[in-house]
C-alpha positions as CSV (number, residue, x, y, z in Angstrom):
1,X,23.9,-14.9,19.0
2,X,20.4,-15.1,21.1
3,X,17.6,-16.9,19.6
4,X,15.6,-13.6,18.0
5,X,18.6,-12.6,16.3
6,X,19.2,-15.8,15.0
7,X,15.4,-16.1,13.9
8,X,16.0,-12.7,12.4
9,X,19.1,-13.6,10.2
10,X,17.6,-17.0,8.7
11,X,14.4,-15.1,7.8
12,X,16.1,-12.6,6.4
13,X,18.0,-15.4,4.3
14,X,15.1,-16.8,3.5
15,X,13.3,-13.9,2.1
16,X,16.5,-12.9,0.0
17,X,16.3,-16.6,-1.4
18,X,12.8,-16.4,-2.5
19,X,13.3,-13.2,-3.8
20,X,16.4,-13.9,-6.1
21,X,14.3,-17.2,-6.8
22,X,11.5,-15.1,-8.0
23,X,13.3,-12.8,-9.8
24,X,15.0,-15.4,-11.6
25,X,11.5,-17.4,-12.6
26,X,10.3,-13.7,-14.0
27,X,13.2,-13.3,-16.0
28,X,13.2,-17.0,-17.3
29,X,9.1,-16.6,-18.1
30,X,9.9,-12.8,-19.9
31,X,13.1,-14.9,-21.9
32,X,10.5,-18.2,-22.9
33,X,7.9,-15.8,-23.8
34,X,10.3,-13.5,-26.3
35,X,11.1,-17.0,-27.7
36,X,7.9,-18.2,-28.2
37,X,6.7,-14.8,-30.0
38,X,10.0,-15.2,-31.7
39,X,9.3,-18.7,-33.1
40,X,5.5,-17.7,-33.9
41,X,6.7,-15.2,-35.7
42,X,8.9,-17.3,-37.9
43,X,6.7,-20.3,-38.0
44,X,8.7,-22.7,-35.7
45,X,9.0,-23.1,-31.6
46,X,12.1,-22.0,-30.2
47,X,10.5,-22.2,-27.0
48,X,11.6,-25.5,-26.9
49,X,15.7,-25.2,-27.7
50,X,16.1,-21.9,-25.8
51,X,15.8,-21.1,-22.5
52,X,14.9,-22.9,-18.7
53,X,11.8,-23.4,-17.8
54,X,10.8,-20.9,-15.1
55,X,9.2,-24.2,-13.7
56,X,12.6,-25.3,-12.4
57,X,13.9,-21.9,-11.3
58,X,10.1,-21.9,-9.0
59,X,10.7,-25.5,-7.9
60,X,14.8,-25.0,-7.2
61,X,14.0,-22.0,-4.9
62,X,11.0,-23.9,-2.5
63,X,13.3,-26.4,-2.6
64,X,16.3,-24.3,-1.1
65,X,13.9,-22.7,0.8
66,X,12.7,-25.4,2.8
67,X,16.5,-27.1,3.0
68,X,17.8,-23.7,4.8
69,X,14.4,-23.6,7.2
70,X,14.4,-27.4,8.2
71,X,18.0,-27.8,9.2
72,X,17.6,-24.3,11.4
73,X,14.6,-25.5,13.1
74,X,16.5,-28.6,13.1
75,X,19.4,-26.6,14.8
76,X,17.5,-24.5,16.8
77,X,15.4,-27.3,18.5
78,X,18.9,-29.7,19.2
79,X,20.8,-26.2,20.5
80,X,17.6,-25.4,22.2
81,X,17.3,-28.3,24.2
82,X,21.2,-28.4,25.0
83,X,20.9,-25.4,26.8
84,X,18.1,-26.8,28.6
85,X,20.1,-29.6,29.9
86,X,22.7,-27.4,30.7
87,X,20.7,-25.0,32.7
88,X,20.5,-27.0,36.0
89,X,24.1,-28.4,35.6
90,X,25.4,-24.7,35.6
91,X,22.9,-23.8,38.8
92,X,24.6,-26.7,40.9
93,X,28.1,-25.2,40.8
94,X,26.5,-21.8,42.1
95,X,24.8,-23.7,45.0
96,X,27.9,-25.6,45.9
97,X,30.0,-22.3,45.6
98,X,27.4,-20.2,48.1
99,X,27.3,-22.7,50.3
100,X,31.0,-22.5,50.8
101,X,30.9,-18.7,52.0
102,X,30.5,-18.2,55.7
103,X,26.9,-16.7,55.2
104,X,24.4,-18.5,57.1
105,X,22.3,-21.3,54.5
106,X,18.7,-22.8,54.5
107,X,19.0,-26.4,55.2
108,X,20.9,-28.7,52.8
109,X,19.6,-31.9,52.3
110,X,21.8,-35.4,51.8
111,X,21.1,-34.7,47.9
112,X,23.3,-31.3,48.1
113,X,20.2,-29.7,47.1
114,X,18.8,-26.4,49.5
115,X,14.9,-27.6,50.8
116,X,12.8,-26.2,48.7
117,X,10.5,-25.5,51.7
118,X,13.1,-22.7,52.5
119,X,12.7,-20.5,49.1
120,X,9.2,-21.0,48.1
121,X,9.8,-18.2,45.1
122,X,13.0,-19.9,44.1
123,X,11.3,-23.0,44.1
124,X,8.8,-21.8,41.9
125,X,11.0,-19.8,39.8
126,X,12.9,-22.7,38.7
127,X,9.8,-24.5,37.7
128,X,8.6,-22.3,35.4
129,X,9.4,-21.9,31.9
130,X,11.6,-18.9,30.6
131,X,9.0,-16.9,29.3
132,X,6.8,-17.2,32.1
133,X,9.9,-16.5,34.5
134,X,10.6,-13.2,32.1
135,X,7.5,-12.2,33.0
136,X,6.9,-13.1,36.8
137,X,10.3,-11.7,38.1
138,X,9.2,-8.1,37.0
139,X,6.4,-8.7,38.7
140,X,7.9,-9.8,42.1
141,X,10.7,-7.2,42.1
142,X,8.0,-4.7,41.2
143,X,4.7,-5.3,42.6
144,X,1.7,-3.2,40.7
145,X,3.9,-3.0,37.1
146,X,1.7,-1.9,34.2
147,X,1.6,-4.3,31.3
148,X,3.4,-2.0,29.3
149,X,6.5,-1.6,31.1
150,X,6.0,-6.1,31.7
151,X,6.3,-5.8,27.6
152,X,9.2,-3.6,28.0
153,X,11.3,-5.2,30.6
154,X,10.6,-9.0,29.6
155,X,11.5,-7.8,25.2
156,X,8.2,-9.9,24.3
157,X,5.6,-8.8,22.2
158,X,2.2,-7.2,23.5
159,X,0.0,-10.4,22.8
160,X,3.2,-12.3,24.4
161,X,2.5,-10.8,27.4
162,X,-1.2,-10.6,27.3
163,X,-1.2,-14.9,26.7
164,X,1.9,-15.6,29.2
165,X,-0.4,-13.0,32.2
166,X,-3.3,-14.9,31.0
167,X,-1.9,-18.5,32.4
168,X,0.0,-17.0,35.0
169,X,-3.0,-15.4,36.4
170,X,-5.0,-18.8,35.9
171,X,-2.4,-20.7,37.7
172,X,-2.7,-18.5,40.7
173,X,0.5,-16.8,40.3
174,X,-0.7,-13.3,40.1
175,X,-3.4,-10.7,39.2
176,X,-4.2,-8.0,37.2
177,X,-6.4,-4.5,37.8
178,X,-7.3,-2.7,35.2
179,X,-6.1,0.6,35.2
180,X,-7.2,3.0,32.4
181,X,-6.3,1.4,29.3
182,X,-3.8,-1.1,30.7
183,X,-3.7,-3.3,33.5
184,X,-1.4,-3.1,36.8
185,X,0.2,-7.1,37.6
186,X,0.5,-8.1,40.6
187,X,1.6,-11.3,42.0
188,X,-0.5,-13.6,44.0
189,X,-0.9,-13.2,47.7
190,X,0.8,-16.9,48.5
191,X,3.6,-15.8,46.8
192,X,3.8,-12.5,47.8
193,X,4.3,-13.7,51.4
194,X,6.2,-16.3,50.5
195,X,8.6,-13.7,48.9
196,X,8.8,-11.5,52.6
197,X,9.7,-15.0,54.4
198,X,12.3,-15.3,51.9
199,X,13.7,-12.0,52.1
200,X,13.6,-11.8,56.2
């Protein structure tokens, strides 16, 4: 299950919770209030011998509430950085398993590691966070790509891709020309070059 789904799911949990929560504080208040009129009525309080106070039923479903969203944020921060840590140890096998084809290789270094000198975009690829890579590898396979297809092809939201062009284009890493309502992304010059030397 990917992260948005799973976000999904607990929300949705969450908002069932405080909605069976809420409905049974209503129905509690409507129950101590009959009871109260009742006892008025007669001239004692059976407020006090019937019925919960919707107090508890307000105070039990916050309290569920924040159990069920802590331990997923709890969850989704340990599972979160577990893949992290796993990333690079699942890119080494790849490295180790092109290098054993007959295909000519950059240089490897005593590490095992490829020079980084020899894929620039690579390089800088892998130094980049996911959601800025979701957005710059559209942009390098498909130089001149409207924000609107980057918003597409990357599953963020608009102001997603507005903030994550934003720091990319502040970092050097590409540029934008406005076009109409929208903007065409481009990436930067270095790296655009530094893609051709790569792919010659």
């Amino acid at each position: 299950m990917n992260r948005r789904r799973a976000d999904t799911v607990v929300g949705l949990l969450i908002a069932a919770v405080l909605l069976v929560g809420g409905a049974l504080s209503w129905q509690a208040y409507q129950q101590q209030r009959a009871f109260e009129e009742m006892g008025s009525m007669m001239g004692t309080s059976m407020g006090l011998v019937h019925g919960t106070n919707p107090l508890w039923y307000v105070l039990g479903t916050l309290l569920v509430t924040a159990v069920i969203g802590g331990l997923y944020l709890t969850v989704r921060d340990d599972r979160s950085g577990a893949e992290a840590s796993a990333q690079p140890l699942n890119e080494s096998p790849n490295t180790a398993s092109e290098e054993g084809d007959g295909a000519p290789q950059s240089e490897v270094h005593s590490t095992g590691a490829k020079n980084p000198e020899e894929q620039p975009r690579a390089r800088v690829l892998d130094l980049l966070p996911d959601d800025e890579r979701r957005i710059l590898e559209p942009v390098l396979s498909s130089p001149g790509i409207t924000q609107i297809e980057l918003r597409d092809r990357s599953d963020f939201s608009k102001s997603k891709v507005s903030q994550t062009v934003s720091a990319l284009e502040k970092r050097g890493l590409l540029y934008r020309e406005r076009q109409g309502r929208t903007y065409r992304i481009y990436p930067s010059d270095d790296l655009q070059q530094s893609q051709h030397t790569v792919g010659e």
